[in-house]
N, C-alpha and C positions, 0 to 999 in steps of 0.2 A: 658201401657206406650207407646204401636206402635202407639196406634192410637192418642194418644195425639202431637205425632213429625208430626201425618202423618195431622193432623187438623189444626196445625200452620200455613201453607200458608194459608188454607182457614179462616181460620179467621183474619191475616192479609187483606185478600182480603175483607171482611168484613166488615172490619173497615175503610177502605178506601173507598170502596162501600156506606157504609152508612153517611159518612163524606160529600161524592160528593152530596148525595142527599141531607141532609141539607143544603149545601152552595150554590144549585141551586134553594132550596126552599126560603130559608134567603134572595137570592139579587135577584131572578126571573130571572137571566140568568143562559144560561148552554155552562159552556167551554167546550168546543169538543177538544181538544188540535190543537196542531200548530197554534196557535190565535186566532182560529175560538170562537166567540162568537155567542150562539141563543137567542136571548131577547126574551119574552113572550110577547111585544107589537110585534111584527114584524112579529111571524108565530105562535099562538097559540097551531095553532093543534099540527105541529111537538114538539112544546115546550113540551108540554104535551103525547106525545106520547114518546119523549126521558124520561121524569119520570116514567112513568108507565114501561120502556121496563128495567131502574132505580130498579126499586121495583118488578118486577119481577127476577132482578139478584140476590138483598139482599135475594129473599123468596126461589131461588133456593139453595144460599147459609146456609141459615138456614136449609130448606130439609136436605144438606145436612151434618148438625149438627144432628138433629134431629132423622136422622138414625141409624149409632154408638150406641148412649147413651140413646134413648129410645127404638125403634125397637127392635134391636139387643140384646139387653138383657133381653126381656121378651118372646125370640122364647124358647121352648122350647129343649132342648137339647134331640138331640137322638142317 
């Protein structure tokens, strides 16, 4: 039950994380906040580098799903 209180942020942040990257795949811009908009005609590379840097935060955050409830339960107790 701890570790379900303790996984809640992270999974909130998750869902928000993976929310960002559809919405920046869906319209091809990507709001930085404080207005800042990066359109994908204007600087590809960066465009594309803020996605990847994107889905590597979701695959951190899955890691550390992943952990807990698969690892974790198949160490052997000693």
């Amino acid at each position: 039950m701890q570790v379900l209180t303790m996984l809640l942020p992270v999974f909130l942040v998750l869902a928000l994380m993976s929310s960002k990257l559809f919405n920046s795949l869906r319209t091809m811009e990507v709001q930085m906040g404080m207005g800042v908009v990066l359109l994908r005609c204007e600087s590809p590379s960066l465009f594309w580098f803020v996605i990847a840097f994107q889905c590597l935060v979701i695959g951190a955050l899955l890691a550390i799903f992943y952990w807990p409830f698969i690892i974790l339960p198949n160490q052997v107790m000693s």
